[in-house]
N, C-alpha and C positions, 0 to 999 in steps of 0.2 A: 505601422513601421516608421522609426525614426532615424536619422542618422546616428550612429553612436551603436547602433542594436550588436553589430557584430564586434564591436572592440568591447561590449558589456561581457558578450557572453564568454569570449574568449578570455578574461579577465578571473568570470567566477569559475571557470575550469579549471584556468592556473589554482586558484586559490584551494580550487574542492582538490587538487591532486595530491597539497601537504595533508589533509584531512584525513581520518579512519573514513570508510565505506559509509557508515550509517548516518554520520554528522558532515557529510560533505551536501548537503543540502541548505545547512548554514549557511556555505557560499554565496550561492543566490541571496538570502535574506540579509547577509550583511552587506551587499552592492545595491538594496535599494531602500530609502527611507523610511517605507513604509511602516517596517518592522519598529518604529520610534511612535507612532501613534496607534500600535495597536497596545490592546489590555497588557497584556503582559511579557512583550517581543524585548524589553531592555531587561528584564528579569531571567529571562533565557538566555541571556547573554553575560549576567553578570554571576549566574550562576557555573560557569565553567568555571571561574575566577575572580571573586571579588574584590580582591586588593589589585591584583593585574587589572581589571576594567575601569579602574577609577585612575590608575596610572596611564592607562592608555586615553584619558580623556574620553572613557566613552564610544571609541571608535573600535567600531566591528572588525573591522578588517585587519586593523594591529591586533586587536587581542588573538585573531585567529592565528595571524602570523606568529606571533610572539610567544603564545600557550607553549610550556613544554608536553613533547607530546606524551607524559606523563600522567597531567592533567587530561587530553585528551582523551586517554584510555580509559580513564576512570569514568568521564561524562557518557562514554561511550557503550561501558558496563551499565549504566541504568537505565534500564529500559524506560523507567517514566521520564528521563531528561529527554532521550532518542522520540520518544513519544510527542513529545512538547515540541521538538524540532519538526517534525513531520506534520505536526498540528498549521504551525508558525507556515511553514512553504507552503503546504498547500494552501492558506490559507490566500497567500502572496499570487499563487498560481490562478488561484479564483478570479482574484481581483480582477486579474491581468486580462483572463479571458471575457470580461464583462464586453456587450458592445458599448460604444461611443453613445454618448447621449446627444442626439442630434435635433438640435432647434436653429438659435440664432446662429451657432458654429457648427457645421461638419469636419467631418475628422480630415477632409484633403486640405481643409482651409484653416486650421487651428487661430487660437488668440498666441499673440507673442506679447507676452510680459514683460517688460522692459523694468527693472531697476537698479539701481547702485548698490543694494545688501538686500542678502535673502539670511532671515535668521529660521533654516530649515531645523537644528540640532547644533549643540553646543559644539560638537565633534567638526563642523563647517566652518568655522572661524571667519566667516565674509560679512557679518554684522557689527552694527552698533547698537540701534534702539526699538524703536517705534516701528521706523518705516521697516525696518527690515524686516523684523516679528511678524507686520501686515501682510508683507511679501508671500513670507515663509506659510503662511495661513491659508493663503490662497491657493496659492500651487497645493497644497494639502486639499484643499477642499474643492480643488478642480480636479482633485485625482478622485475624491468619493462622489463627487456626482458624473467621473464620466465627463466633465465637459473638456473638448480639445484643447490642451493650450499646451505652449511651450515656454519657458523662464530664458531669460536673457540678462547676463551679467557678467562683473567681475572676480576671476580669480585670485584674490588679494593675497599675496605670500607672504605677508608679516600682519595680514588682516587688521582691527582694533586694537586698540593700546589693551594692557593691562595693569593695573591697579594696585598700587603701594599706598598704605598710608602714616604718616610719622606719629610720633608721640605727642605733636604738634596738633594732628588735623589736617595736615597738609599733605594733598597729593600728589604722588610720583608716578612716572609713569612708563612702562619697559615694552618692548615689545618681542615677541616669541614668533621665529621663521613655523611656517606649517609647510609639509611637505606632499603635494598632490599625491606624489607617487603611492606614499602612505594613508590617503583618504580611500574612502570608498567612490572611485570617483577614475573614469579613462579618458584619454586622451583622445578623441575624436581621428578616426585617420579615412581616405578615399578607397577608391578602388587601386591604388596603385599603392596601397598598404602605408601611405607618407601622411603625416601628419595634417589635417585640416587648417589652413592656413589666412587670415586676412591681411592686407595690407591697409595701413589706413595713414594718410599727409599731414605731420605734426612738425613744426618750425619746420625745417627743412631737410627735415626725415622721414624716410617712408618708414612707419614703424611696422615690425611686423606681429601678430598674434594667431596664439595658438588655441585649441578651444578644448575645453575639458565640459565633459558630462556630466553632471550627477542626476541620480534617480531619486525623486519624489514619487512615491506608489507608478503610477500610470504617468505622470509629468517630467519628461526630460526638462533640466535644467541646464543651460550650457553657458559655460564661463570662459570667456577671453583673457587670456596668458601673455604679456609681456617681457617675461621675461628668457629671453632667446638669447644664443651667444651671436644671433644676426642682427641685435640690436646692440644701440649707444647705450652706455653705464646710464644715460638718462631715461632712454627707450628702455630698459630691462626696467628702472624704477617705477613706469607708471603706474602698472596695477601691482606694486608693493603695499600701501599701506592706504585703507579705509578712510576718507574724509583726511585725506593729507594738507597737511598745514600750508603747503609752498603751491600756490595762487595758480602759476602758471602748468604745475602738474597737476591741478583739478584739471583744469582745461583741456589737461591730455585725456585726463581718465573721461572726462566727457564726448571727448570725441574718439576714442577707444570703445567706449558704450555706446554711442550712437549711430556713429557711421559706421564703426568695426562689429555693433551690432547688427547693422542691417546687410552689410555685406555678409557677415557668419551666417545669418539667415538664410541669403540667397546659394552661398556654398554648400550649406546641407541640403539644398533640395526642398525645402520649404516656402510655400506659398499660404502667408497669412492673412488672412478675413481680415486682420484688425494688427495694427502696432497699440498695445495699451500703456502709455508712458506714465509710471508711478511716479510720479515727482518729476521736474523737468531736468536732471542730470540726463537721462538718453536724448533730450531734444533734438541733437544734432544729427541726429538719424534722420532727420525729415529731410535733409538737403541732399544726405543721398538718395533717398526716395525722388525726392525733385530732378538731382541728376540724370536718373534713369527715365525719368517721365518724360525729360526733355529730350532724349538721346532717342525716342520712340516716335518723337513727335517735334522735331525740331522746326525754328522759326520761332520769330518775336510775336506772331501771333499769338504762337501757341503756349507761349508762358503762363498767361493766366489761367486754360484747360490745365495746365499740369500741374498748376497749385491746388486747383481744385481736385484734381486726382489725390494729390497727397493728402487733403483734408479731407477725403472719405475715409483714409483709409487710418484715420492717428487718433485715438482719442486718449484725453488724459485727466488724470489728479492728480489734485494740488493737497497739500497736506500741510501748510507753513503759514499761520496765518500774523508769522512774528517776521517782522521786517528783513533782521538780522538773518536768517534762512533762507531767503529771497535773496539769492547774493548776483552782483553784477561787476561786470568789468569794463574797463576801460578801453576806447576805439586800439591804441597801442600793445596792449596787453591781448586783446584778441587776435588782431592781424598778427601778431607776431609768433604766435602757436596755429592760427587756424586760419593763417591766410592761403593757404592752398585749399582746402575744404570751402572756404570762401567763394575760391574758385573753380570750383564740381559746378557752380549754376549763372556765373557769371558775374554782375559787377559787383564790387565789396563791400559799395558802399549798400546796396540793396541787403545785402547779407546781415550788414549794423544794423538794419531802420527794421528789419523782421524783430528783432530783440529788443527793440524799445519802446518804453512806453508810446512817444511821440516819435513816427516814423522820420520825420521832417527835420527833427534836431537832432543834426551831427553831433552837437555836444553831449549828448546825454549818454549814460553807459548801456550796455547790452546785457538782457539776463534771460538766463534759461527759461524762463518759468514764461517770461512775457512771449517769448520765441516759441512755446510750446502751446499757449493759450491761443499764440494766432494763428498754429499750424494745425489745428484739431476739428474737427467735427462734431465734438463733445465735450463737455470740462465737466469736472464734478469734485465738489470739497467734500469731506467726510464725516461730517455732518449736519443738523440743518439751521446751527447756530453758527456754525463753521463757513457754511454758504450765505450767509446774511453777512460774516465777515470780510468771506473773498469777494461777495460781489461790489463791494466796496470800496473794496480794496483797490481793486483791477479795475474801477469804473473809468478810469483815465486811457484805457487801453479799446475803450467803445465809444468814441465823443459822438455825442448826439442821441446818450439813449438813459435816461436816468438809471438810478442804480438798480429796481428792480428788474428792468429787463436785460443786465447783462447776463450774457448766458453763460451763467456757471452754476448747476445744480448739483443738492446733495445726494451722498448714499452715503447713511452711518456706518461706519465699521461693525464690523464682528469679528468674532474668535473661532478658531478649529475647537470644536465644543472636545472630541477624542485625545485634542494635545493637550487640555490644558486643564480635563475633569481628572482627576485621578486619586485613589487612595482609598480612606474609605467613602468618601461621597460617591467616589466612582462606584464602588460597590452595593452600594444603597440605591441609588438610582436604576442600576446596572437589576435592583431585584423588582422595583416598584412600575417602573417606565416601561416593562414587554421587551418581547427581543425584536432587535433590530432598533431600536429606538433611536439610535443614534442617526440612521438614514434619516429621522425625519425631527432633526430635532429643531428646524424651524416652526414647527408648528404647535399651538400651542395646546393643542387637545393634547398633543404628546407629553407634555409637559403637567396636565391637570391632574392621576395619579398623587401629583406633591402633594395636593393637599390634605391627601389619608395618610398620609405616610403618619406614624403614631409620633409625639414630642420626643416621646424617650429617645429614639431610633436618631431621630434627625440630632438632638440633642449629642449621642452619643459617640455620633460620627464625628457631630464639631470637638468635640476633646478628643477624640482617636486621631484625627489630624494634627491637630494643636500642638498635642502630645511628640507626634512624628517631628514641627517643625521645632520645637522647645529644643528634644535630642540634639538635631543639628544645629541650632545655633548654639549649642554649650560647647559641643565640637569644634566648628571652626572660628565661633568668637574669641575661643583662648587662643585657640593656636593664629590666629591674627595677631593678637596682645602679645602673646611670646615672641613673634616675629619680628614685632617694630620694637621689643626690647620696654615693653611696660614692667613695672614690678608685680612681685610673682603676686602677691596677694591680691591685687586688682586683676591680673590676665586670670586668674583662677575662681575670682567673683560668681562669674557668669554661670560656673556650669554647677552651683550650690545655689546662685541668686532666679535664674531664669526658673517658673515652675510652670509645669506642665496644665497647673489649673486654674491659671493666672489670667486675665483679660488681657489678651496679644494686640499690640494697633501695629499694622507696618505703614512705612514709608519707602517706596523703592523706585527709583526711577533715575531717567538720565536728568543730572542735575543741572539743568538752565539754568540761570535763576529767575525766571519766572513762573518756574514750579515751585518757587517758594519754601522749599524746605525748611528756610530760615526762619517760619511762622512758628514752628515750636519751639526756639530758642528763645523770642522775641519777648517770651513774659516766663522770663525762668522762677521765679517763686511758683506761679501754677504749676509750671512742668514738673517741678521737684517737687509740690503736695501733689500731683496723680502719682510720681512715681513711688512717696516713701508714706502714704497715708494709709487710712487704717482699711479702706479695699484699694490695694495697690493696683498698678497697672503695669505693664511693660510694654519697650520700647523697642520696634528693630527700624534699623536705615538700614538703603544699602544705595548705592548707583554713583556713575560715573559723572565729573565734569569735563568739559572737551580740553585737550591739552592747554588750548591759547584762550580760555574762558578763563581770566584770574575771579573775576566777580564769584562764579561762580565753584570755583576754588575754595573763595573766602567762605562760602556757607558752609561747607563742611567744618573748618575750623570754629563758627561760630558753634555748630553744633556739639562740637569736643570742649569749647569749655568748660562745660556744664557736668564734665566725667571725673570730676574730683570731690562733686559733692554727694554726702551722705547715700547711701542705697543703688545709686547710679549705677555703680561697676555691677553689680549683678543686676540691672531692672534694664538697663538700655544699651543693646549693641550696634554697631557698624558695624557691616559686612563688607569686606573688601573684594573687589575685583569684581562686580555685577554682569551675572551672564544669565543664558536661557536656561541653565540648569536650576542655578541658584532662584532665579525669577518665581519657574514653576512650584517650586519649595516653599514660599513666601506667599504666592495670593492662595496658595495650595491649604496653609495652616495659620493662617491668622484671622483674628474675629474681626478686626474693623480693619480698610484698606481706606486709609487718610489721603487725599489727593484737594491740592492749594493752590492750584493755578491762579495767574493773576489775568483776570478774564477780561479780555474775550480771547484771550491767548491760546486756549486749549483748541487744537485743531478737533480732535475727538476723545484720545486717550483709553487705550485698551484695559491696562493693566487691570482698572477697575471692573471692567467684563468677566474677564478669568478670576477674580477673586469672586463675584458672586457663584459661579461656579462650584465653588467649594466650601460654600455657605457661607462667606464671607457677609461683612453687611460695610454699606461707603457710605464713608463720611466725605463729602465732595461739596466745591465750590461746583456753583449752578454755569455750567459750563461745558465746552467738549459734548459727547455723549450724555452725561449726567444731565443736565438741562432738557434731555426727552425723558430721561429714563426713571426720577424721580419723580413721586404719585404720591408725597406723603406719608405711605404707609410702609415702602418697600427700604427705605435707610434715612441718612440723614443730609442734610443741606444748611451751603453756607451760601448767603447771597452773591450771586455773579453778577451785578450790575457795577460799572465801570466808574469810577469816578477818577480825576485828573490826578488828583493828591498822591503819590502811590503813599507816601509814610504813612497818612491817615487811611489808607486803603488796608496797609496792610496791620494797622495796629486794631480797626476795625474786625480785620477777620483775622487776625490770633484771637482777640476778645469772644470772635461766635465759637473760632473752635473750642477755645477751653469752656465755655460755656455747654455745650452739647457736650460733649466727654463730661462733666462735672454733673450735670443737673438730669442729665438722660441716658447715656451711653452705661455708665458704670453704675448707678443706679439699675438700669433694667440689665445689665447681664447679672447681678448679686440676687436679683430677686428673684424666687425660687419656689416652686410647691413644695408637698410634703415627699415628693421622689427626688426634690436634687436639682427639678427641671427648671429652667426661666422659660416660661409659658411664654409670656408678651417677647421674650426677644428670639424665640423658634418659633412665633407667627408672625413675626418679622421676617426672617428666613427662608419662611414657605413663601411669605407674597414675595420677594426679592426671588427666587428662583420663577417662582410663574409667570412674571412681569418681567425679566430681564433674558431668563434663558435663552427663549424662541426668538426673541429681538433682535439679540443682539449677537446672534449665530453667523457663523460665518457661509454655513448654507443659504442663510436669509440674503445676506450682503450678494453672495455671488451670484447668486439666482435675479436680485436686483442689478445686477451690472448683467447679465446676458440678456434680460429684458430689457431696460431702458436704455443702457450702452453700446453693446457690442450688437443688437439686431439694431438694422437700418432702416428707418421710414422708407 
């Protein structure tokens, strides 16, 4: 039982009361997420209403609201839709009754998740990238194995930007109100029926937050709301918008996640084993931990016991092994938002010297990440090039211990293998792999079936996908061209020029710039002989730069240069607006997933996980994740070794990439038996599922964070 359990129910009762009798079961499955990673729970939904579910973004709850109940009578009449409903709940209803999987965590003592974005469903709008996605994977995969936990975050009412882009290349950037009431998602309230409430001390406001639920399978998620008419037009702004630009409203939303999280915590009734801080944005949760420690145990004695209490009880990852991500502020700039929270543990200046590198020097600024590392029990980067990075990194923050023994160790990321296999791969696996296979898709005897699977088969799924992603990019690649006002013979290119049997490379991702996107512009004569030579190839980009990154701005325009020369308008798109919808669609149906970090930059880097997945094969600098997960035989590699120069760095590796695409990549997908088949690049594909599947699972991952992290020597 969680808090939230009676504003859920009462919620899908309203909902099941607009409902016919037979599809009021709906209700329940559109209030909890689960329904978004199972087989086919988004297809029973978009089957009441196709054009309505894609207006409604996807979300359950408005289509249900919104259906004329027209439509509802009709879904209502088929007994195989009513059938498929009744399959979908029960299936929800199973889940639900599993017991708790009790090792390192029992169910009185859950894990509390702490992050800034959880990318659960496109229809959640509280994400941007990476870390969120991670988030959103976890709480997924704490829901299928059963282990305790509960998510901790912000309700962002204007969440991430959204995504224009000109005729130029250059991106605009708008943002769209989401409205709780309209989510699948309740408003937390007590026993005195009133809304669940924190206060937490921001300049010299007591802000107040409200907490909204939402349901991952078996995982409450609960999000802090600022926006109240008991708050200052500034207080209302804080949890408006995701990674907000203005300095001093980070600082709020950090101390709204940290200390508004640990107090939402203690209001619902919950008592956590463990705070697990994704990233150091919730850090400031530790001083109220410390507040309380001390208020139980007061005396200057007793300061050092009650820091030590709070470091049993924090552990965290770090995810940023790029400076600029590691952000810090100044003595001024902190006291002046969070000199009362300062004040929860006593002197201020004590409160500075926790957050910097060098306790000792006043001058130096304060950052989360350092405040988080020192308030922890555990630290772990994400993965184990990533932890040869941070331990590095952070060595300033251990004096007296050279770099390998600061203690920051890795766990490589993984992926929700159920969110992110889908189509026909999903279906081919779904026949090869046994039932239930997905319970154990860390392992890799689960995973050894690939290598019977026949060429043809495997072969046939990669163009049955392929094919699906071709459709939609001809689809939304004109109608992006028509929107920024291209002419019509170029916006119309794509959906005559894109073919379905064509060698697909994507590039998708949030555009840093030291993801390097700009490596394929960098030698445009190459790029324009793959795209217009005699085995052509084709091109999709897609992903965001952060509003106040011009640098990385700029790469996208460098990439638009290049759209007026011969074959281009039909061979290479940009997708505008990059979300989890569009994400899945792309490592879903593309044959190579191109990733250019400039290394050792790459904290881990998922995207390329979930494209194996769908038979994808990477082409990747030696880096992030890729740096274990490459053996040779299983894709391709660009070398990760750092050198000072970036220009000759990165002139270096445009040269390896179009080298590998020219002399191997296009080459072994053209070559073909007497059935059609490219042998050498589907035994490429078998060892790239065998070697990456079970690896790089997000069952593997979590099951690695309840053992080494969350159980305690």
């Amino acid at each position: 039982m969680f808090a939230g359990d009676q504003d859920i129910e009462h919620a899908v009762m309203e909902l099941a009361s607009f409902l016919p009798e037979p599809l009021r079961p709906l209700a329940r499955v559109a209030y909890n997420y689960r329904w978004s990673w199972t087989t086919d729970g988004a297809a029973m939904f978009e089957a009441i209403d196709p054009e309505r579910w894609v207006r409604c973004g996807r979300n359950p709850r408005r289509l249900l609201s919104e259906t004329p109940p027209s439509m509802l009578a009709r879904a209502c009449a088929d007994a195989g839709f009513v059938g498929w409903v009744s399959r979908i709940a029960a299936e929800l209803a199973l889940d639900a009754a599993r017991p708790c999987c009790e090792g390192a965590i029992r169910a009185a003592h859950p894990v509390a998740f702490c992050c800034s974005e959880f990318a659960v469903h496109g229809s959640l709008p509280i994400y941007s990238g990476g870390l969120g996605v991670l988030a959103g994977d976890i709480l997924k995969e704490a829901s299928d194995l059963a282990l305790p936990m509960v998510g901790i975050g912000l309700m962002y009412r204007t969440g991430y930007f959204h995504q224009r882009i000109d005729v130029t290349g250059y991106q605009h950037e708008y943002w769209l109100d989401a409205d709780p009431e309209r989510l699948p998602c309740v408003k937390v309230t007590g026993a005195d029926d009133r809304p669940v409430t924190v206060v937490v001390p921001i300049d010299e406001e007591s802000v107040t937050a409200q907490v909204w639920r939402v349901d991952v399978g078996r995982v409450p998620l609960y999000l802090l709301d600022t926006d109240l008419p008991v708050n200052s037009q500034r207080g209302r702004w804080i949890t408006s918008r995701l990674y907000e630009g203005n300095r001093a409203i980070r600082l709020a939303q950090y101390a709204v996640l940290g200390v508004g999280g640990v107090r939402a915590v203690r209001a619902l009734g919950i008592e956590p084993a463990v705070y697990h801080l994704n990233e150091g944005h919730p850090a400031l949760g530790v001083f109220e931990l410390l507040a309380r420690a001390q208020a139980l145990a007061p005396g200057a004695s007793a300061h050092e016991a009650a820091w030590q209490q709070v470091r049993e009880q924090v552990v965290f990852t770090t995810h940023t092994p790029v400076p600029a991500g590691n952000e810090t502020y100044q003595r001024t700039e902190v006291l002046t938002m969070l000199g009362r929270i300062a004040d929860l543990v006593g002197e201020r200046e004590h409160f500075l010297a926790l957050g910097r590198i060098d306790p000792a020097n006043p001058n130096q600024p304060m950052g989360m990440n350092a405040l988080a590392l020192r308030a922890s029990r555990h630290a772990n980067a994400v993965s184990q090039r990533h932890g040869q990075v941070a331990r590095a990194m952070w060595q300033p923050l251990f004096p007296g211990r050279a770099v390998q023994e600061v203690p920051i160790t890795h766990i490589t990321n993984g992926v929700h293998v159920p969110s992110w296999l889908r189509g026909p791969m999903r279906a081919l696996l779904d026949h090869y792999l046994g039932e239930d296979w997905l319970r154990r898709a860390d392992q890799s005897a689960t995973w050894a079936p690939v290598q019977d699977i026949p060429g043809a088969e495997l072969w046939a799924a990669r163009c049955a996908a392929r094919a699906q992603l071709v459709d939609m990019i001809a689809r939304r690649a004109t109608s992006d061209r028509l929107r920024r006002g291209e002419p019509l013979d170029y916006a119309e290119a794509i959906g005559s020029g894109f073919d379905p049997m064509r060698l697909t490379i994507g590039f998708a991702r949030r555009l840093a710039t030291y993801k390097r996107l700009h490596l394929v512009a960098l030698l445009p004569q190459r790029a324009l002989a793959l795209i217009g030579g005699t085995q052509p190839v084709q091109f999709v980009f897609a992903g965001k730069a952060h509003p106040d990154d011009l640098a990385a701005k700029d790469v996208v325009r460098q990439v638009f240069a290049l759209k007026n020369a011969p074959s281009v308008a039909g061979r290479a798109a940009f997708l505008e607006d990059y979300d989890l919808t569009l994400a899945a669609q792309l490592v879903a149906g593309c044959d190579v997933w191109v990733n250019l970090p400039r290394p050792p930059n790459e904290a881990s880097g998922t995207s390329g996980m979930k494209s194996c997945l769908g038979g994808g094969l990477q082409l990747s600098v030696l880096d992030g994740w890729w740096a274990e997960a490459f053996d040779g035989s299983n894709g391709w590699a660009i070398n990760g070794d750092v050198i000072d120069d970036t220009q000759a760095q990165d002139q270096r590796d445009a040269h390896a990439l179009f080298d590998l695409l020219e002399q191997e990549v296009v080459p072994m997908f053209h070559e073909r038996d007497a059935q059609g088949v490219p042998q050498r690049w589907v035994t490429m594909m078998r060892r790239s599922l065998l070697t990456n599947g079970p690896r790089f699972s997000a069952s593997r991952m979590l099951r690695d964070y309840a053992d080494q992290v969350y159980r305690r020597n």
